[in-house]
PyMOL Python script that loads the backbone (N, CA, C, O; Angstrom):
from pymol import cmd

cmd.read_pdbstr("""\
ATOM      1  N   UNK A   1      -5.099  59.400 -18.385  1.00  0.00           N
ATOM      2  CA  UNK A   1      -5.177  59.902 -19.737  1.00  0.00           C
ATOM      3  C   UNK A   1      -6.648  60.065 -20.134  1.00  0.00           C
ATOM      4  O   UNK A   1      -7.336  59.085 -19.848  1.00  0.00           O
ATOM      5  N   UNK A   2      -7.349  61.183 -20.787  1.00  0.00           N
ATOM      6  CA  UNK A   2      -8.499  61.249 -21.615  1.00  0.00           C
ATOM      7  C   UNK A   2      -8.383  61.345 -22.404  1.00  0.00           C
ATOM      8  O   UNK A   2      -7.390  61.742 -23.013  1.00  0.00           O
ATOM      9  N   UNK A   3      -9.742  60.891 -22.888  1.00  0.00           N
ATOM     10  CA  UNK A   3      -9.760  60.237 -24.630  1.00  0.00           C
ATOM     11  C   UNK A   3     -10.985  61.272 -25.086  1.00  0.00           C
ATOM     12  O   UNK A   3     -11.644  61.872 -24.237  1.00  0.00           O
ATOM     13  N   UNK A   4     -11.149  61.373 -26.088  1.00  0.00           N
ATOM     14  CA  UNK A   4     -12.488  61.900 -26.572  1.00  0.00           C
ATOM     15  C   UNK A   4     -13.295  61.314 -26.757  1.00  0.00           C
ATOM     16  O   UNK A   4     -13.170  60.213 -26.220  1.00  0.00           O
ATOM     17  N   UNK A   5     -14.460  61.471 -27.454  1.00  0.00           N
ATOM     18  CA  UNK A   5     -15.545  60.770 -27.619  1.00  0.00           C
ATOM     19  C   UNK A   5     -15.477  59.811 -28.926  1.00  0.00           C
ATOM     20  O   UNK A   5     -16.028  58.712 -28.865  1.00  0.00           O
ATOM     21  N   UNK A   6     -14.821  60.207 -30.079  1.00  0.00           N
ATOM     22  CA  UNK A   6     -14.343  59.789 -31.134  1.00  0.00           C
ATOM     23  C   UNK A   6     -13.602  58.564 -30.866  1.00  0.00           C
ATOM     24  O   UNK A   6     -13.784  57.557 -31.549  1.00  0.00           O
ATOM     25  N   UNK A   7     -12.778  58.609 -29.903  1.00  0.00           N
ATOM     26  CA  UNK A   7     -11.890  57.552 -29.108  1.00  0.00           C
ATOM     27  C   UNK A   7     -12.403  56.760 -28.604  1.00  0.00           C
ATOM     28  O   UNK A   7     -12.214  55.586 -28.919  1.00  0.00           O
ATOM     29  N   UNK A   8     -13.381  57.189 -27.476  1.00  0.00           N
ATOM     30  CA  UNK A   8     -14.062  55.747 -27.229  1.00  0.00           C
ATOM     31  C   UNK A   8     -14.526  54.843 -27.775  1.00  0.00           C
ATOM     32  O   UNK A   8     -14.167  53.668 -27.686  1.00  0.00           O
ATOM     33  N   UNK A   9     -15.768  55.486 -28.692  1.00  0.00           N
ATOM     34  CA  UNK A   9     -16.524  54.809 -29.954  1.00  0.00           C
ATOM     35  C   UNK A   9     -15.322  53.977 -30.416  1.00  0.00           C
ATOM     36  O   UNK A   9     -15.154  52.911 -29.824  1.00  0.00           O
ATOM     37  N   UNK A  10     -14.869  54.152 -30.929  1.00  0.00           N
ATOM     38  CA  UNK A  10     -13.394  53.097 -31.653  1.00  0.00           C
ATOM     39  C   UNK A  10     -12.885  52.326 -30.823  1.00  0.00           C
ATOM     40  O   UNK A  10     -12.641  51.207 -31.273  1.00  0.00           O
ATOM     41  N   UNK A  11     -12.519  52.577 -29.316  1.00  0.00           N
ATOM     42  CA  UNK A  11     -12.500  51.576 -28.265  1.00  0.00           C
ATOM     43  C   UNK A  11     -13.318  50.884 -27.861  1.00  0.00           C
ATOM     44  O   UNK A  11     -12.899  49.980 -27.138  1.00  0.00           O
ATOM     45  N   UNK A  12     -14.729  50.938 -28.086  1.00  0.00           N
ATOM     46  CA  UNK A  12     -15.760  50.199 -26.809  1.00  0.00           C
ATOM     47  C   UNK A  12     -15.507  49.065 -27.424  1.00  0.00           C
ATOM     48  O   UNK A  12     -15.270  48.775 -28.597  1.00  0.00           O
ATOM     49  N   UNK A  13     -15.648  48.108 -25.851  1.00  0.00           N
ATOM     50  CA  UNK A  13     -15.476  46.688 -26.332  1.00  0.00           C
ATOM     51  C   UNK A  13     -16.733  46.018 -26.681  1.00  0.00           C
ATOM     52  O   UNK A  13     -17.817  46.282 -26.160  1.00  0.00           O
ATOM     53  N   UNK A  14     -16.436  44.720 -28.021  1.00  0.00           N
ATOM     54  CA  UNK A  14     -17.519  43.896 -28.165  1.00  0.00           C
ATOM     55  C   UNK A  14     -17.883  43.166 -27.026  1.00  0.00           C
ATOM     56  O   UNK A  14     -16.934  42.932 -26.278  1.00  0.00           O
ATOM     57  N   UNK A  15     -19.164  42.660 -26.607  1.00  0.00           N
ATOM     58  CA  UNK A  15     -19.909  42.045 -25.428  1.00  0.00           C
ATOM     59  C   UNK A  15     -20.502  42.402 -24.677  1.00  0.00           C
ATOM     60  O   UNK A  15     -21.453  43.059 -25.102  1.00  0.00           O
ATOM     61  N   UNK A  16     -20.432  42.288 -23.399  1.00  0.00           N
ATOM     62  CA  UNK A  16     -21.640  42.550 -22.760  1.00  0.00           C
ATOM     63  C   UNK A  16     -21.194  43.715 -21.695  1.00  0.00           C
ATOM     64  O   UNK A  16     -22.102  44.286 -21.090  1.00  0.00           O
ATOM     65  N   UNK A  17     -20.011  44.043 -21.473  1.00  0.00           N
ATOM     66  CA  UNK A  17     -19.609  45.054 -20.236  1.00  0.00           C
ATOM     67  C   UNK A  17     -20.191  46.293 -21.080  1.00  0.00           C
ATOM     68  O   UNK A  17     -20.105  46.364 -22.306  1.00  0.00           O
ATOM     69  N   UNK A  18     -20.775  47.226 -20.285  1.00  0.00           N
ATOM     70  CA  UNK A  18     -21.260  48.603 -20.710  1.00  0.00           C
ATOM     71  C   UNK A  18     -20.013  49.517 -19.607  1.00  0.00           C
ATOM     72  O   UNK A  18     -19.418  49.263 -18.560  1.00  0.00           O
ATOM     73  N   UNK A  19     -20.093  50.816 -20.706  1.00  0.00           N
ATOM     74  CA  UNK A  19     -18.872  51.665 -20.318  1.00  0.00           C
ATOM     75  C   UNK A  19     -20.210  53.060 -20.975  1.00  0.00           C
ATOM     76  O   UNK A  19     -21.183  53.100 -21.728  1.00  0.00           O
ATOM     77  N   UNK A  20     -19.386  54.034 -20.051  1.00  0.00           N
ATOM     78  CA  UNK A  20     -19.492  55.792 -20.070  1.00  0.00           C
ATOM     79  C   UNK A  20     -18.360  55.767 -20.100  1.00  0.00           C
ATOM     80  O   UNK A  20     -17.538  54.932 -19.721  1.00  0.00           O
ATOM     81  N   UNK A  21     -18.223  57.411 -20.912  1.00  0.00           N
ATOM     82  CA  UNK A  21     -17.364  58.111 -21.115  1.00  0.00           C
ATOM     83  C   UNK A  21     -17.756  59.514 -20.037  1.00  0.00           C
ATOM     84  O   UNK A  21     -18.485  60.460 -20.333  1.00  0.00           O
ATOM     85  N   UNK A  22     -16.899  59.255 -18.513  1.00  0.00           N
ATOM     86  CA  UNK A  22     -17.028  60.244 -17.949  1.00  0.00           C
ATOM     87  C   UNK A  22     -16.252  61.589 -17.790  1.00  0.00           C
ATOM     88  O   UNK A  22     -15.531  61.384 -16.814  1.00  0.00           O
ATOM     89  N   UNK A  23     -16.052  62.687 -18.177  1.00  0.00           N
ATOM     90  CA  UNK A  23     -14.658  63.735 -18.042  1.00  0.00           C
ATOM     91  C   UNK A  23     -13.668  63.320 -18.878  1.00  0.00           C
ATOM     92  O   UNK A  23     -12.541  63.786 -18.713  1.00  0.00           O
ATOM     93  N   UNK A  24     -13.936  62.305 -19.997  1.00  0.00           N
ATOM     94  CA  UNK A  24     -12.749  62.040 -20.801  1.00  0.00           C
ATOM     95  C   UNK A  24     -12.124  60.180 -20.159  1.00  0.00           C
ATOM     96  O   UNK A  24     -11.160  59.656 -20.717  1.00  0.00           O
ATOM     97  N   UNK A  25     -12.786  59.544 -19.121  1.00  0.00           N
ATOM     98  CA  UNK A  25     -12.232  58.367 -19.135  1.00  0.00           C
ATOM     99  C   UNK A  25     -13.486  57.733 -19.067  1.00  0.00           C
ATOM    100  O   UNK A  25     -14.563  58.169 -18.661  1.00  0.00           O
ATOM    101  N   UNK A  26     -13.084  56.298 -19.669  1.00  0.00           N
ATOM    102  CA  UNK A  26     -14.051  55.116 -19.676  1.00  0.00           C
ATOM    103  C   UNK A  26     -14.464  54.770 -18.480  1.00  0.00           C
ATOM    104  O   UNK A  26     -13.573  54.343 -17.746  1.00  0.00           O
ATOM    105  N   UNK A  27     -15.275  54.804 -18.144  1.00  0.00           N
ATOM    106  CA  UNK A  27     -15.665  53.924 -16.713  1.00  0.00           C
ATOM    107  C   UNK A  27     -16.812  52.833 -16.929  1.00  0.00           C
ATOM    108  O   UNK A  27     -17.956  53.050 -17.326  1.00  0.00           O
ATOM    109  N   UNK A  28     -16.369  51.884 -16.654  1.00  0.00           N
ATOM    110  CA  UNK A  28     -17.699  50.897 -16.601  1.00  0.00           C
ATOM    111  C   UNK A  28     -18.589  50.865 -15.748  1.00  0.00           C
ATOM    112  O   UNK A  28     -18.579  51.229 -14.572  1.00  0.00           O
ATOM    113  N   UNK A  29     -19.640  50.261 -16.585  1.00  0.00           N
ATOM    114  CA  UNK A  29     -21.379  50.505 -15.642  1.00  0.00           C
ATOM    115  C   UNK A  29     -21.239  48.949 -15.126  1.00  0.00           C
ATOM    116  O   UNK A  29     -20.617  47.936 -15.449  1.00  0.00           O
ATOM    117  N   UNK A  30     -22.444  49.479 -13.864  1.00  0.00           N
ATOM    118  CA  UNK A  30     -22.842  47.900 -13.107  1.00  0.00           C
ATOM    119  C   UNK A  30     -24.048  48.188 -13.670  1.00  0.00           C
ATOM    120  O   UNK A  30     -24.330  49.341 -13.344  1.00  0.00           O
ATOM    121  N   UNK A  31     -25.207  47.544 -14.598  1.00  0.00           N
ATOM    122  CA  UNK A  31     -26.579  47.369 -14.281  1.00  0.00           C
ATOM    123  C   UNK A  31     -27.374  47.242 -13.168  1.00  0.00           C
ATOM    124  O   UNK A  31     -28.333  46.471 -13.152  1.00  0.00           O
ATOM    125  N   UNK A  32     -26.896  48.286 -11.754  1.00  0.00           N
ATOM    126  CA  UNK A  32     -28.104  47.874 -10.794  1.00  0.00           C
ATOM    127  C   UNK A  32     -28.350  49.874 -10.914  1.00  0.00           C
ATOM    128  O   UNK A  32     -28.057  50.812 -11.655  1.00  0.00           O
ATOM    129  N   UNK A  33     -29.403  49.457  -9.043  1.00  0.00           N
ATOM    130  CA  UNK A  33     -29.700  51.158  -8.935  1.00  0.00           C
ATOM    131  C   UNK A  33     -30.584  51.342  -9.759  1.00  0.00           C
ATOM    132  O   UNK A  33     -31.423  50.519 -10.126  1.00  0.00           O
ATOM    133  N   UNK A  34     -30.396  52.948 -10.270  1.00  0.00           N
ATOM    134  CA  UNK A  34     -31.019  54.014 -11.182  1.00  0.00           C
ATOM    135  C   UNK A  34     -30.664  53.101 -12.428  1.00  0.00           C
ATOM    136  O   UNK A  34     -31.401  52.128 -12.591  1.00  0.00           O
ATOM    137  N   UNK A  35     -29.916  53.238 -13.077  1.00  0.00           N
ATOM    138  CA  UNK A  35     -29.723  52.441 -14.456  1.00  0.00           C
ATOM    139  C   UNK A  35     -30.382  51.060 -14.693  1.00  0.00           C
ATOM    140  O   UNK A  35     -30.854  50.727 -15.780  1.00  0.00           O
ATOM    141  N   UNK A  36     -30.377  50.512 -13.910  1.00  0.00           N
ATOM    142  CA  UNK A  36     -31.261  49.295 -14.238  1.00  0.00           C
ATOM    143  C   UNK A  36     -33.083  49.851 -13.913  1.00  0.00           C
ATOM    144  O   UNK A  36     -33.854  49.483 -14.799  1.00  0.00           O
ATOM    145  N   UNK A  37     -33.571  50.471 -13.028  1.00  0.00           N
ATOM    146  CA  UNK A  37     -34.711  50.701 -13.031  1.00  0.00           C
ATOM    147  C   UNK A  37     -34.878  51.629 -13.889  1.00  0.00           C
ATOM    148  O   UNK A  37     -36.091  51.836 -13.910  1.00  0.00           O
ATOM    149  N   UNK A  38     -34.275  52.431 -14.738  1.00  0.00           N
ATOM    150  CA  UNK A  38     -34.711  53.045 -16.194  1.00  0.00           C
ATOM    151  C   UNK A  38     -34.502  52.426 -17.557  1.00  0.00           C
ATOM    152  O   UNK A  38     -35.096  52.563 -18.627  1.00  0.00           O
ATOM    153  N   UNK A  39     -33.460  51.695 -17.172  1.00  0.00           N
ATOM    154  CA  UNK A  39     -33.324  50.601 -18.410  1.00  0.00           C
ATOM    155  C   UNK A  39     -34.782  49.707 -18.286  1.00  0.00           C
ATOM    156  O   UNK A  39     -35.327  49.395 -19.345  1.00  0.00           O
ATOM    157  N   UNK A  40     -35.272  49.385 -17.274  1.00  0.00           N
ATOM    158  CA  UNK A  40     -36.502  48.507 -17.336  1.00  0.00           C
ATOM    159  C   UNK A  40     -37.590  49.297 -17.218  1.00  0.00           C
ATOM    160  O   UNK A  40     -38.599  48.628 -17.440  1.00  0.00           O
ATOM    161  N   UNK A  41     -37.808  50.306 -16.993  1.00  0.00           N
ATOM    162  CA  UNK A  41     -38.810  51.293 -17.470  1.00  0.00           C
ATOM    163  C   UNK A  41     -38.769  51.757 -19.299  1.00  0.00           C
ATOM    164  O   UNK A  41     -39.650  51.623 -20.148  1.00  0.00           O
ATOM    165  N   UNK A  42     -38.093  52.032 -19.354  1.00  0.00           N
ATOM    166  CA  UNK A  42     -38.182  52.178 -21.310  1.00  0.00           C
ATOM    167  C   UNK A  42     -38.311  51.021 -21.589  1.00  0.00           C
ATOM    168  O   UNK A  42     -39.346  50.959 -22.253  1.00  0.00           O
ATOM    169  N   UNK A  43     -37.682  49.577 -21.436  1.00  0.00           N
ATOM    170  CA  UNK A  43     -38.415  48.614 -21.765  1.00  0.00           C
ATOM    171  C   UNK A  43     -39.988  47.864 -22.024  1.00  0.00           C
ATOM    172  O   UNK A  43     -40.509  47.232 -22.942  1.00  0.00           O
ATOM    173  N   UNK A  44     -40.454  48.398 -20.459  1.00  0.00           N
ATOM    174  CA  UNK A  44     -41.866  48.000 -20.881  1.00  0.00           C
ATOM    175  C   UNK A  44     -42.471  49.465 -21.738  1.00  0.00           C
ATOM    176  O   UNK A  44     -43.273  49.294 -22.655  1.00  0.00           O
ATOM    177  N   UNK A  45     -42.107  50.620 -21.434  1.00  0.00           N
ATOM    178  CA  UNK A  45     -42.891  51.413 -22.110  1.00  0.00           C
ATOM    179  C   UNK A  45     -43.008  50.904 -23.611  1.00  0.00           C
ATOM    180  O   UNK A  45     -44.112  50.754 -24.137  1.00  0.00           O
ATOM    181  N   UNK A  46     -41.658  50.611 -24.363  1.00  0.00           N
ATOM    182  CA  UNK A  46     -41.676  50.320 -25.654  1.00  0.00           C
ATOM    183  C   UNK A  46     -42.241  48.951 -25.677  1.00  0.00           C
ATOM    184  O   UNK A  46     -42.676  48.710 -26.804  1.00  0.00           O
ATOM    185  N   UNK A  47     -42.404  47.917 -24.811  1.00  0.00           N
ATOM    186  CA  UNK A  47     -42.980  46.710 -25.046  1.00  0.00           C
ATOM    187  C   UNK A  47     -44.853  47.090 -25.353  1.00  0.00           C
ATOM    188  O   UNK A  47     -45.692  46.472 -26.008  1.00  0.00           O
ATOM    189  N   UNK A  48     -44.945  48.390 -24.527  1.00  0.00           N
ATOM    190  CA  UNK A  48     -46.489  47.973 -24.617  1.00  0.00           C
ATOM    191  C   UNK A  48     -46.835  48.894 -25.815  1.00  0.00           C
ATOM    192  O   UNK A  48     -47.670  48.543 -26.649  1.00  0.00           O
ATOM    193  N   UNK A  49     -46.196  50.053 -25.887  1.00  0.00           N
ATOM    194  CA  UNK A  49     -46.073  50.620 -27.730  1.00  0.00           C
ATOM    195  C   UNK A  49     -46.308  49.415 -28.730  1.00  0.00           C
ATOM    196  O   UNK A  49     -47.349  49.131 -29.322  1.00  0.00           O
ATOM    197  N   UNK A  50     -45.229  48.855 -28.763  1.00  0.00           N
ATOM    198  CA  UNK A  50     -45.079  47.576 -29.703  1.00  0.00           C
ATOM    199  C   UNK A  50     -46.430  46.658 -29.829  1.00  0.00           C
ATOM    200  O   UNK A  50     -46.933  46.275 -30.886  1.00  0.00           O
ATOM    201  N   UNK A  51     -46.937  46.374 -28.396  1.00  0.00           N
ATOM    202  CA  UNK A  51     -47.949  45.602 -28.448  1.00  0.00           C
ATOM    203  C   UNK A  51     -49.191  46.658 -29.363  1.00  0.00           C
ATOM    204  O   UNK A  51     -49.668  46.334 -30.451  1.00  0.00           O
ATOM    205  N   UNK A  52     -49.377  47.361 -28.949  1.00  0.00           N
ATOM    206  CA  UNK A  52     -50.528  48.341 -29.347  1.00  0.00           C
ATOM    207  C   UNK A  52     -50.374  49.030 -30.404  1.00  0.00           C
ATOM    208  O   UNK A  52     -51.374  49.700 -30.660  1.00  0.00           O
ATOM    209  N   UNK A  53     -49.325  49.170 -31.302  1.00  0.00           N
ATOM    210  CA  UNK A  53     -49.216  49.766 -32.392  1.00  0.00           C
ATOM    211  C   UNK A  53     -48.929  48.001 -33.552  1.00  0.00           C
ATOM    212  O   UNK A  53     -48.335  47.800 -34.611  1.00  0.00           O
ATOM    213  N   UNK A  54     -49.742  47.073 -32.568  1.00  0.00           N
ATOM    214  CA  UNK A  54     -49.660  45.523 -33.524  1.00  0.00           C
ATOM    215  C   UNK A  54     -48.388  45.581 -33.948  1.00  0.00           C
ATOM    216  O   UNK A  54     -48.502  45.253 -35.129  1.00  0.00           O
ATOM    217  N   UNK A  55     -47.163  45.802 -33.735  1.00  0.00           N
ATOM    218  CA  UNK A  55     -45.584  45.735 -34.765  1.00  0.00           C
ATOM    219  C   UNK A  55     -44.848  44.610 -34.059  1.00  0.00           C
ATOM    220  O   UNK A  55     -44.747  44.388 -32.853  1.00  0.00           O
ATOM    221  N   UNK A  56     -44.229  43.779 -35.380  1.00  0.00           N
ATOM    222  CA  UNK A  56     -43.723  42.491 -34.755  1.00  0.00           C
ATOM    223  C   UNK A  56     -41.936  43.000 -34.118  1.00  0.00           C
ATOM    224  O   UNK A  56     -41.088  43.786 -34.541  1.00  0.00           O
ATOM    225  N   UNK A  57     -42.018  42.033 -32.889  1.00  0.00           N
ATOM    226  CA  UNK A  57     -40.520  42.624 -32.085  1.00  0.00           C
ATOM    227  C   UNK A  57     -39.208  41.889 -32.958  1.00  0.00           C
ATOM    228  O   UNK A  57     -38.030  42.140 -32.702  1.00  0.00           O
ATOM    229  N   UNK A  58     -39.608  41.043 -33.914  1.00  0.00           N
ATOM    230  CA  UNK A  58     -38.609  41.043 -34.342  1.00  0.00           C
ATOM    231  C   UNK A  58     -39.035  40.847 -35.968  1.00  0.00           C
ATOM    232  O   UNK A  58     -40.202  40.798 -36.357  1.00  0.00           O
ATOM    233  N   UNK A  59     -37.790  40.741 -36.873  1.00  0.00           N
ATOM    234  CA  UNK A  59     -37.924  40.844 -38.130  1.00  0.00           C
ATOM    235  C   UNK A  59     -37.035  39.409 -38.917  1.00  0.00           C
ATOM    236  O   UNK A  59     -37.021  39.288 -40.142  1.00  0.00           O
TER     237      UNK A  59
END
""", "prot")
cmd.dss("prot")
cmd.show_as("cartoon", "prot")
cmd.util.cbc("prot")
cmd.orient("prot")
């Protein structure tokens, strides 16, 4: 069965499993690979923004 995008949003679960919406079905992500080495690339990019634009990481 596919869902739309509207659908998922209203489905995704609270916690920690990450999901795509691929062709209309949910599929869950593993954090390794490509996704984890771009997830940790925008990380430091915005860590060293943060540092250098002095802004506190949290509020």
């Amino acid at each position: 069965m596919t869902i739309t995008l509207d659908d998922f949003m209203d489905w995704y679960p609270e916690g920690y499993d990450r999901f795509e919406l691929r062709d209309g079905v949910a599929v869950q992500m593993q954090p390794t690979g490509t996704h984890e080495r771009v997830a940790r690339e925008v990380a430091t990019i915005a860590t060293i923004e943060i540092q250098r634009l002095q802004r506190p990481t949290f509020n």
